[in-house]
C-alpha positions as CSV (number, residue, x, y, z in Angstrom):
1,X,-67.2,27.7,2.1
2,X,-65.6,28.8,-1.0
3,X,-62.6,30.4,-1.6
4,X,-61.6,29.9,1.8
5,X,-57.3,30.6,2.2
6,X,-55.0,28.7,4.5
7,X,-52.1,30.8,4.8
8,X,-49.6,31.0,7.5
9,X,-50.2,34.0,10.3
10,X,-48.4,37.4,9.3
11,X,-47.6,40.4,11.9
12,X,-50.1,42.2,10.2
13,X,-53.2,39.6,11.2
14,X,-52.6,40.5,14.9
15,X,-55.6,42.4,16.0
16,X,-57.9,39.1,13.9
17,X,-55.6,36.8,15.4
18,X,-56.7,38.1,19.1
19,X,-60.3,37.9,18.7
20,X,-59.9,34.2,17.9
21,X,-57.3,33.6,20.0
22,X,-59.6,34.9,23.0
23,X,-62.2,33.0,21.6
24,X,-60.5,29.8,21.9
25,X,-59.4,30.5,25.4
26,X,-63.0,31.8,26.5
27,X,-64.1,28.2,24.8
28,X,-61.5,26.3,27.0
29,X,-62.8,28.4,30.3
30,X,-59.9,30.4,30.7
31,X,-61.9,33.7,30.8
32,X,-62.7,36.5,33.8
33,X,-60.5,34.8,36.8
34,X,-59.1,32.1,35.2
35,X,-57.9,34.2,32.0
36,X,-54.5,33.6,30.2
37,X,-51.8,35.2,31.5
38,X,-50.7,38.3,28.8
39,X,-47.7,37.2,29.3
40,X,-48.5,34.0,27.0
41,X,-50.4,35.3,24.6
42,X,-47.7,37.9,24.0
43,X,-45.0,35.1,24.1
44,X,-46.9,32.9,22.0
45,X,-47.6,35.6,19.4
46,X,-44.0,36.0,19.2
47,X,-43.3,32.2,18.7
48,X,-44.5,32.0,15.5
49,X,-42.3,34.3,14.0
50,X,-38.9,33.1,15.0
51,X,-37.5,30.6,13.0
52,X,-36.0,28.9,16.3
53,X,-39.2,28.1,17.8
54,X,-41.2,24.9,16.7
55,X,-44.4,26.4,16.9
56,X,-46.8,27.6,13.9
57,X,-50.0,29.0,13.3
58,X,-51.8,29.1,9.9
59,X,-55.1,30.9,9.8
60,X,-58.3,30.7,7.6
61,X,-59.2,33.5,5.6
62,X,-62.1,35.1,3.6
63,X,-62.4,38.0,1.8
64,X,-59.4,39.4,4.1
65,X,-61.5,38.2,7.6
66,X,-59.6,35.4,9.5
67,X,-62.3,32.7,10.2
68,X,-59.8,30.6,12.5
69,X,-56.4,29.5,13.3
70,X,-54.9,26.2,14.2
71,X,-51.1,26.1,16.5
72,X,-49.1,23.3,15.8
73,X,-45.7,22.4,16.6
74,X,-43.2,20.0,16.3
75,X,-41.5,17.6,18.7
76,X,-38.9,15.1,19.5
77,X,-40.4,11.9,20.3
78,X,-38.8,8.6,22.3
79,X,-40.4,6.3,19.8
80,X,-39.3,8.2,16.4
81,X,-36.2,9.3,14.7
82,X,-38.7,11.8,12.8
83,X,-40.4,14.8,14.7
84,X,-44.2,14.4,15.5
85,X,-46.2,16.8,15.2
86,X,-48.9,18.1,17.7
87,X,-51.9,20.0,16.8
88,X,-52.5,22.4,20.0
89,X,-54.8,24.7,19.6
90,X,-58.2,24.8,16.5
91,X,-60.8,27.0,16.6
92,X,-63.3,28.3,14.4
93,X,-65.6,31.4,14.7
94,X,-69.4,30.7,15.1
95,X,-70.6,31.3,11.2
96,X,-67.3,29.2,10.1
97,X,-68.3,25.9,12.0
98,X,-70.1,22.9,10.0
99,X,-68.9,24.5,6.5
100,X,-65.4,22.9,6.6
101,X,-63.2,25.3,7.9
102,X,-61.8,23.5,10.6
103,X,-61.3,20.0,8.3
104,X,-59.2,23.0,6.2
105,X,-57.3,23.9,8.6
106,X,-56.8,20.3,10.0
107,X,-55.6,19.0,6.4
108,X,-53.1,22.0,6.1
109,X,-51.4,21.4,9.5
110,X,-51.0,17.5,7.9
111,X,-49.7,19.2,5.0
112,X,-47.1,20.9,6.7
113,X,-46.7,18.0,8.9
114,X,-45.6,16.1,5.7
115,X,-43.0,18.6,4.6
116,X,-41.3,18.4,7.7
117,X,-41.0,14.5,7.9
118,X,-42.9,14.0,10.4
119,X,-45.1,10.7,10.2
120,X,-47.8,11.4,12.2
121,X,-50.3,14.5,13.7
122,X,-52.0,14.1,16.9
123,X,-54.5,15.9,19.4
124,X,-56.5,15.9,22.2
125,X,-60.0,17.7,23.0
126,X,-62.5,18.0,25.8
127,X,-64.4,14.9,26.5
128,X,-67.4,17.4,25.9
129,X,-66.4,19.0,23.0
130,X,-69.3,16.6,20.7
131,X,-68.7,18.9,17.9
132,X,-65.3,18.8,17.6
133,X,-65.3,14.9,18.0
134,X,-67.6,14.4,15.1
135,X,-65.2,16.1,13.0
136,X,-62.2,14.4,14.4
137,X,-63.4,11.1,14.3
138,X,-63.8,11.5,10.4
139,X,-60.3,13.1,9.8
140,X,-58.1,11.0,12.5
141,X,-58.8,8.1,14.6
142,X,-59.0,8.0,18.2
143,X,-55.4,6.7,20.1
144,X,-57.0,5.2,23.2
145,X,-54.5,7.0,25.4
146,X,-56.4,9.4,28.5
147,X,-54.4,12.6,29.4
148,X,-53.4,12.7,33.1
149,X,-52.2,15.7,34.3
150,X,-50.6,17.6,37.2
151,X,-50.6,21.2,37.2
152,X,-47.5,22.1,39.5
């Protein structure tokens, strides 16, 4: 898609940020019963806009319509002196996928990865989510490790 923008997320992209940001959730099944509490949405809006917090957003942008956003933030690890750097959250809208948006957006959280020091990005996805994989398996490699979880 041409002249697609990869900006960081201002204030002022709120009510485009929402739609996506629903969209993602919705994606993930956490819609009707299971929806997100406001609470987070509200806390992780505010994340990204104070400078204490290690999460980010950068969105995509065209012709002044967001196309998708990307979360990221940056850790502490056991096994590095340097932060690592976990992609959380990507998502496209319908018309953006398959026209490389989401590779965008991938390449610019390794560029901001890179300017913090951080020597690697990582991420995980839905063992179902075949068209994320065939994107990911072209712009990262796959770590071996399974995610266990235990929701408390």
């Amino acid at each position: 898609m041409a002249d697609i923008v990869i900006r960081p997320v201002t204030r002022a992209d709120r009510e485009q940020w929402l739609p996506l940001w629903d969209g993602y959730n919705a994606f993930y099944g956490r819609s009707g019963d299971t929806a997100l509490d406001p609470a987070a949405t509200a806390m992780t809006w505010s994340r990204f806009f104070d400078a204490y917090e290690p999460v980010h957003c950068l969105v995509a942008e065209q012709d002044g319509r967001l196309l998708g956003l990307t979360h990221y933030l940056f850790h502490r690890s056991t096994i590095s002196v340097e932060p690592s750097c976990y992609l959380q959250d990507l998502f496209t809208t319908a018309q953006a996928r398959g026209k490389g948006v989401g590779r965008a957006l991938i390449e610019a959280v390794y560029a901001a990865a890179k300017a913090a020091g951080s020597p690697r990005v990582y991420w995980q996805t839905h063992e179902t989510n075949a068209t994320a994989m065939r994107l990911y398996d072209q712009v990262a490699e796959k770590s071996g490790f399974l995610v266990y979880r235990k929701l408390l």
